[in-house]
N, C-alpha and C positions, 0 to 999 in steps of 0.2 A: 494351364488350360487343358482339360481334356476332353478327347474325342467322345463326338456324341453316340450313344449307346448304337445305334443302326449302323452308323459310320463303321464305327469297330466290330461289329459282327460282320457286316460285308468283306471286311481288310482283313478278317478272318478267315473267311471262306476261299477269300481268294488265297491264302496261304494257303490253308489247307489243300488245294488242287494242286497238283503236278503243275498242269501247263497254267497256272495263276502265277505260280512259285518261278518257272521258269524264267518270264518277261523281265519279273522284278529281281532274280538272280544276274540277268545277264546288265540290267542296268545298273546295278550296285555294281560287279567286273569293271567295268568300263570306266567307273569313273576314277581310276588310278593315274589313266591316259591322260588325265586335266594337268598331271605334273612334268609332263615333260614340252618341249617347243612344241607350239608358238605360244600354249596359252603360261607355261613355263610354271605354274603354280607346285614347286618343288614343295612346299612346305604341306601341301595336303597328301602328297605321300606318306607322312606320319598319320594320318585318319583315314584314306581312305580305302582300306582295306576292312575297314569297322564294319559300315552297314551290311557288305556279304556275307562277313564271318557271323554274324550275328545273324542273319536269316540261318546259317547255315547250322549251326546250335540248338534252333527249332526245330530242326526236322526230325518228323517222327520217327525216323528209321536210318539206319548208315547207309541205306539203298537211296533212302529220299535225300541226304547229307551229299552221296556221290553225283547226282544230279545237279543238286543246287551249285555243286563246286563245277561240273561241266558248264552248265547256263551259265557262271558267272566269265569260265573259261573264253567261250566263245565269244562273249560281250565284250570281254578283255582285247583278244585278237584282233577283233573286228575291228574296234577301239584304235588302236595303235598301228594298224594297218588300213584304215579308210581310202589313204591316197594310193593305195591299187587300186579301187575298185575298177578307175575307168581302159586299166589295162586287162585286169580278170573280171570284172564281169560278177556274176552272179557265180561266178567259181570262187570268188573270193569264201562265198557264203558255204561251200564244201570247206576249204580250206580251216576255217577257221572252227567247223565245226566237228573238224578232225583233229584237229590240235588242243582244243576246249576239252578232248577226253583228258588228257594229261592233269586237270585239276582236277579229276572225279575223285581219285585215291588222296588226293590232298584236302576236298570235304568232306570225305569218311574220316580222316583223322582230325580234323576242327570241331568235327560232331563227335568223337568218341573223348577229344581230350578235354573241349569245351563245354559241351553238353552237358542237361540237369544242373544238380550246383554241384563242380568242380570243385573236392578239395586242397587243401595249401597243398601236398602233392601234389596231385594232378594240375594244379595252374604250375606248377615249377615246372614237370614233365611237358605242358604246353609248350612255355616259354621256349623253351629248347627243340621240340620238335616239330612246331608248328611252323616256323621259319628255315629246317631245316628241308621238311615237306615242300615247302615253297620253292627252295635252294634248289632241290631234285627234279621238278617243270620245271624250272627255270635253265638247267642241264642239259636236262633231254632235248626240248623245243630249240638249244644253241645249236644243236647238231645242223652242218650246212645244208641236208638236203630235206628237215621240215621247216629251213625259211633263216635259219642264223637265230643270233643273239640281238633279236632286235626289239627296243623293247623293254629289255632288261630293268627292272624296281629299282636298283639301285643307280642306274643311270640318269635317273632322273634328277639326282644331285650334284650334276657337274658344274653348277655354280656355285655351292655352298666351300667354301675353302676347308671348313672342320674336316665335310664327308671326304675329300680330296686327301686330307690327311690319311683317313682311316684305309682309301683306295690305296695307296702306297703299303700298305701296311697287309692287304690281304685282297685287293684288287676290286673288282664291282660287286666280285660275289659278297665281301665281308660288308661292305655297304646294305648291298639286299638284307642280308642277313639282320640288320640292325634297324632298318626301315619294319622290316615284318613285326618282329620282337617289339616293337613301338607299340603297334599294333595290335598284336595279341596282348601285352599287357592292358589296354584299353578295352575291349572287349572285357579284360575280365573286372575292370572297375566298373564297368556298365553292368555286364552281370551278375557283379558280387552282392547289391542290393537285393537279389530278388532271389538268391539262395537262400535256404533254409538254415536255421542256425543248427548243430546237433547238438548243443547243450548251451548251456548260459553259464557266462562266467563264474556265477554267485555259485552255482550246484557245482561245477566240475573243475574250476581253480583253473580253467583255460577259458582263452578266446573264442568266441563264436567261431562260428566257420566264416564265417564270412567276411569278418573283419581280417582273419587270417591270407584270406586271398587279396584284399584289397594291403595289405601288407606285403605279401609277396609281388604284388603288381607295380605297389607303389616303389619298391625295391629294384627292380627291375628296371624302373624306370630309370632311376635314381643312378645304377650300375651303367645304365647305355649313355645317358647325358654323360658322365662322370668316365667312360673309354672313351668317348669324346672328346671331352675334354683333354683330358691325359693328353690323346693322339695328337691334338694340337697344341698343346704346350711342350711337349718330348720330341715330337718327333720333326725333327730339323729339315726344312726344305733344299733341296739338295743348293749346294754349292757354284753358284756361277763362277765358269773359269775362262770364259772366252766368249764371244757374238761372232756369228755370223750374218752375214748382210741377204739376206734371202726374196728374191723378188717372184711375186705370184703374177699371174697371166692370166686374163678371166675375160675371155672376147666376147662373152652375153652371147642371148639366144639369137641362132640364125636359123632360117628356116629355110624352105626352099628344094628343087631338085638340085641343086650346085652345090649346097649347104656344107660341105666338106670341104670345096676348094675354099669358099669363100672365108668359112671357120678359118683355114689355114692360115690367110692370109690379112685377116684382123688379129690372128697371134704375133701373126709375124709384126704388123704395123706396131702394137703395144712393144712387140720385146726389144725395138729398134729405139724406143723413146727412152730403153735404159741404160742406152750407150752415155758413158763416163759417171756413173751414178756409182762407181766400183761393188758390184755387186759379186755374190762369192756365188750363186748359183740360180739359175733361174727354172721355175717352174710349170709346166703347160697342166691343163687339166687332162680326165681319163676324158680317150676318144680324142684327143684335138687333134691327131692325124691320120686320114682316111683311107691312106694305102701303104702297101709294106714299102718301105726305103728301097729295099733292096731291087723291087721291080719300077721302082718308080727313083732313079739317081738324082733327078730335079730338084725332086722335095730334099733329101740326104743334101745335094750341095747347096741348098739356100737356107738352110738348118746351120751347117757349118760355117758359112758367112755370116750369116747370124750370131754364131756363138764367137765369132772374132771378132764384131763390129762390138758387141758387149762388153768381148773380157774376160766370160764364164761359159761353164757350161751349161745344157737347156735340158733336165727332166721332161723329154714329151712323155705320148702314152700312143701307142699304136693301136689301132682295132680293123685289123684286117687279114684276107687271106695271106697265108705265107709263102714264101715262094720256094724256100727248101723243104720246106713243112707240111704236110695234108692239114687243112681245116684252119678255121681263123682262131687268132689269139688276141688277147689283150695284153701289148707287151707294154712296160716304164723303159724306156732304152736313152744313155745316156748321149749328149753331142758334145764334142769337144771343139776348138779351135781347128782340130785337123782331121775331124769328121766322128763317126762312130765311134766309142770308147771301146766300143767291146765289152759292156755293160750290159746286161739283158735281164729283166726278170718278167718273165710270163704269168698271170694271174693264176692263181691256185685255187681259189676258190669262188665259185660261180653263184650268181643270184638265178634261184630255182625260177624258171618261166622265162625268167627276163630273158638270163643267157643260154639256158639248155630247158628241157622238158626232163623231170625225173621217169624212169620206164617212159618211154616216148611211147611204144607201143601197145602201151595201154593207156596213155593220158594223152596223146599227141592231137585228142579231139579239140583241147584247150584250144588251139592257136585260132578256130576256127570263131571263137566266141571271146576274144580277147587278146589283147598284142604278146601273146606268148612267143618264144626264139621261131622262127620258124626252120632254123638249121641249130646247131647248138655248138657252143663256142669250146674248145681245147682246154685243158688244164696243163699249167706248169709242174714244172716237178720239184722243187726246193727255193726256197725262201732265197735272195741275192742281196749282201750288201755292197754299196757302190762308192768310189773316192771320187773326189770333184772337191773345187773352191779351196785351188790353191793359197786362195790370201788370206783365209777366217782366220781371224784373231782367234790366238788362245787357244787353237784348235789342232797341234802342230803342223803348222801350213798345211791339212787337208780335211774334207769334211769327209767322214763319214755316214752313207745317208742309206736308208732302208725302206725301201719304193713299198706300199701297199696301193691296192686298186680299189676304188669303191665300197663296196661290201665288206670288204676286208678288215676294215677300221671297227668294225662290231665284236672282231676276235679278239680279247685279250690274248690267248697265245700267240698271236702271230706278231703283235708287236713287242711283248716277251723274249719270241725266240731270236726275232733280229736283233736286241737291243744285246741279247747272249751271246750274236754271233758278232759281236764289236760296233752296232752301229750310232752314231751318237747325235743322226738327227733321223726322225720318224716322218717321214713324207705320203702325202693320202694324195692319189689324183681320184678326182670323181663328179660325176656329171649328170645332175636330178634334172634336164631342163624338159624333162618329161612331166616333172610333178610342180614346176614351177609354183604354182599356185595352191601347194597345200603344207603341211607341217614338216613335210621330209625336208629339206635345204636346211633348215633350221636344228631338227634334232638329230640329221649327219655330222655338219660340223661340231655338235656338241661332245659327240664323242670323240674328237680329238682331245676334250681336255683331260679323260676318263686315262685315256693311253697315255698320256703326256706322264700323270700325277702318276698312274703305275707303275713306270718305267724310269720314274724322274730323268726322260730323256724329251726334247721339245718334239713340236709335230707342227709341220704347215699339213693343211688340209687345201689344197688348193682344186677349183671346180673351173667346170666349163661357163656355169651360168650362177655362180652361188649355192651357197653362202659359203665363199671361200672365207679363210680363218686359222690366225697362228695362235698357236699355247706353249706359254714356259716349260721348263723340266718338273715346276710345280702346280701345273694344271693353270695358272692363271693366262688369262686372256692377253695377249701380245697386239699393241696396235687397234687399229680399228676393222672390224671386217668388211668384206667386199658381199653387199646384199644382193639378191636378185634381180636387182632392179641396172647392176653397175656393168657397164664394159670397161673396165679399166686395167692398168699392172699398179702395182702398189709394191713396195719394198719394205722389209719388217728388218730389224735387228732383233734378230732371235739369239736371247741365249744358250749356252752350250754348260753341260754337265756333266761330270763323267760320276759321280755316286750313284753305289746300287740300292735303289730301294729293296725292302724286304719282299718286297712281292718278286720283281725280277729276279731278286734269288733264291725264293722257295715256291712261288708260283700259285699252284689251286689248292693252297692248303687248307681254307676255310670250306671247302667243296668235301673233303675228304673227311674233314670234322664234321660235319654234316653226315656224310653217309656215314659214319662210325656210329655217330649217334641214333640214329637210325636202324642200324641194323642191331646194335645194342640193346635198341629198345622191342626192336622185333622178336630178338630171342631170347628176355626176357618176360615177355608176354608168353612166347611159347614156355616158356620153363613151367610159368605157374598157371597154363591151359592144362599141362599133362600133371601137375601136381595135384588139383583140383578134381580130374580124371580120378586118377588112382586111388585120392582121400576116401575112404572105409566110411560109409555111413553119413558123410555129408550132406545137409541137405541143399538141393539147389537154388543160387542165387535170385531173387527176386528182380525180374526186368526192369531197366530201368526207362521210365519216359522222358522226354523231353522236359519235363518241370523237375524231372528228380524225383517224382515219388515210385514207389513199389508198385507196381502193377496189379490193381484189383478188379474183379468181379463187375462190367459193366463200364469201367472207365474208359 
């Protein structure tokens, strides 16, 4: 059925404007976000990078190309970060559309490799750099002080068990990478009908062009299903060689001016309901206790009775001022039977707004127009791994465990370097009961399964209000999880692994292939810009448009 003549000239025009182009860039962005929690639709991260890229192809110019790819940026952001809004405000709407610049250089190259009709070259050079381009925002924006890896394309498949596979193998970024290349190959089956042919089989004893790209797309395809597949017939899910009995603490939302003692004290009720249940460790969520131990002995010795009426020991999370220390921390600190372990690891890395203001004195107006820090919280200085859970089976009588805080679970390196630095279970304390009611609880816990399958080491994700949640050393889900809606403890028999995946032991290699390729490609552009230069008598190249033809007189 086709659009009626009027119709399509209006859907014209409005392309043809900037700010027509913009709405409909930023809306095609955004709808990437439909793949990850709550609405979970992983399988349309294989298309929905289509409708952008393909606006982005039309544009008449690599100026008007870097645009489309901003608009789509910010839509993107926005997208996947909605549940700030009602802490940032209409800040969010700066935020996102300072971060949105980072896709600008990535639709000047969808429009330069895309654009007109793309020969089997240039689609091969796509395939390879258009995903790579992707890889490099996707880099930058991880960086902690424009917001984390939140977000991440390939994240979105931490249900699918193949992508899991392939995460082991080269971590979130080699997922993205294969998600995008999906993509671009699509794209160019949709635009290969409408390329011009440069010859006809019959005259020149070759293939159209344009069957040649739909050949190389359909190939592409055929190579990504086919690493796929491979990764999940080859590559062996690490080895279970012991369980741990690991119980989670999730006292649900309290509210109130008491709401600290009170937190405290529905922990404490849950953690007492797991005496004789022989547990190897127990977990509190981030924030579940409200003042430093050390000025507060009460809390420290009812912690310690606690961990003897148990059995184990208690993973809290501190969020307070320090009493040896200037300025508040968010500490994991271990309890034993006979108090402090002497365990400490202080959060390293801080959620911008939430826990500090980046240049405070120049942004510190935030706090005034949204729940930004209004003091900013401490950084730790090195990653800690901790023993506990004398009795884990298979585990030689002790658990190794590697505290992350909240935001922290979005770093692949950080659960990398602990896993490097001996630890053989991955623990997340963290506590959304601020966004209760939107997709964060959901798509937090799901990156425990990303870390779990990269590391092939397991992960409790354990929260103050949900969606607390265990994963194997192969990213699959452990048990049932603890929703928003539960106050409960829950006890998981987590297994233990000690195999290095390829990723824990080579790391961001797919990050690096990427920038190789990239810069590969960059200076051999330049090689044949000054060749072209120099060439004696050449005549120059005829521009090229958006439909691919030569630039004439009036068009």
């Amino acid at each position: 059925m086709r659009m009626p003549a009027g119709r399509s000239r209006r859907a014209e025009r409005i392309l043809a404007s900037r700010w027509g182009r913009g709405p409909v860039a930023a809306v095609a962005g955004a709808l990437p976000a439909l793949a990850f929690p709550e609405p979970s639709l992983w399988w349309l991260a294989y298309g929905a990078l289509v409708p952008w890229m393909l606006l982005i192809r039309t544009a008449r110019s690599g100026r008007r190309a870097a645009f489309d790819g901003w608009a789509g940026g910010l839509g993107f952001m926005l997208a996947v970060h909605h549940w700030l809004m009602p802490n940032l405000h209409v800040f969010i709407l700066v935020l996102a559309a300072l971060l949105g610049l980072l896709w600008a250089p990535w639709g000047w190259l969808v429009h330069r490799l895309l654009g007109g009709a793309p020969s089997a070259w240039r689609a091969v050079a796509a395939l390879a750099l258009v995903p790579s381009g992707w890889l490099m925002v996707e880099l930058v924006r991880s960086w902690e002080g424009l917001g984390g890896p939140w977000g991440l394309l390939g994240a979105s498949q931490w249900q699918v068990p193949p992508a899991l596979r392939v995460a082991s193998l080269g971590g979130v970024w080699l997922v993205t990478l294969l998600v995008v290349a999906v993509n671009t190959a699509l794209v160019l089956l949709v635009a290969a009908p409408r390329s011009p042919a440069r010859a006809s089989g019959s005259m020149s004893g070759r293939a159209p062009a344009r069957t040649r790209v739909r050949t190389v797309a359909v190939a592409a395809l055929a190579l990504c299903a086919g690493s796929v597949g491979a990764a999940w017939a080859w590559v062996t899910p690490p080895e279970v060689t012991g369980r741990a009995r690991v119980a989670v603490v999730q006292p649900g939302v309290i509210g109130g001016p008491d709401s600290a003692d009170r937190r405290f004290a529905r922990g404490e009720e849950l953690t007492r309901r797991l005496a004789g249940r022989d547990v190897d460790l127990v977990v509190w969520g981030e924030s579940s206790v409200g003042a430093d131990l050390t000025a507060r002995p009460d809390l420290a010795r009812r912690l310690t009775e606690l961990s003897g009426a148990v059995g184990a020991e208690i993973l809290v999370n501190v969020d307070a001022r320090r009493s040896d220390q200037p300025g508040i921390y968010k500490s994991s600190i271990l309890i034993g039977p006979g108090g402090p372990t002497g365990d400490r690891y202080d959060k390293m890395r801080l959620v911008p707004f939430g826990e500090y203001v980046p240049a405070r004195s120049v942004l510190g107006w935030v706090t005034s127009v949204g729940r930004a820090a209004e003091e900013d919280r401490r950084r730790g200085e090195h990653p800690v791994v901790m023993t506990a859970g004398a009795g884990a089976e298979g585990t030689d009588g002790v658990l190794r465990l590697g505290p992350l805080v909240c935001f922290e679970t979005a770093f692949p390196d950080m659960s990398r370097r602990l896993v490097r630095d001996g630890a053989g279970l991955l623990v997340a304390q963290s506590s959304t009961s601020t966004f209760q009611e939107s997709w964060a609880p959901e798509q937090h816990a799901t990156l425990a399964a990303l870390r779990a399958a990269e590391t092939g080491r397991p992960m409790v994700h354990a929260t103050l209000t949900g969606v607390s949640a265990v994963f194997g050393p192969d990213g699959d889900r452990v048990g049932a999880p603890l929703g928003t809606d539960r106050s409960a403890a829950a006890v998981y028999d987590v297994p233990q692994a000690t195999a290095e995946t390829l990723y824990a032991r080579f790391g961001d290699w797919p990050v690096w292939a990427a920038l190789a390729l990239l810069v590969g490609a960059a200076g051999a552009a330049g090689v044949r810009a000054v060749r072209r230069r120099t060439a004696p008598g050449r005549p120059a190249r005829p521009a090229r448009t958006a439909r691919g033809s030569a630039g004439r007189p009036g068009h």
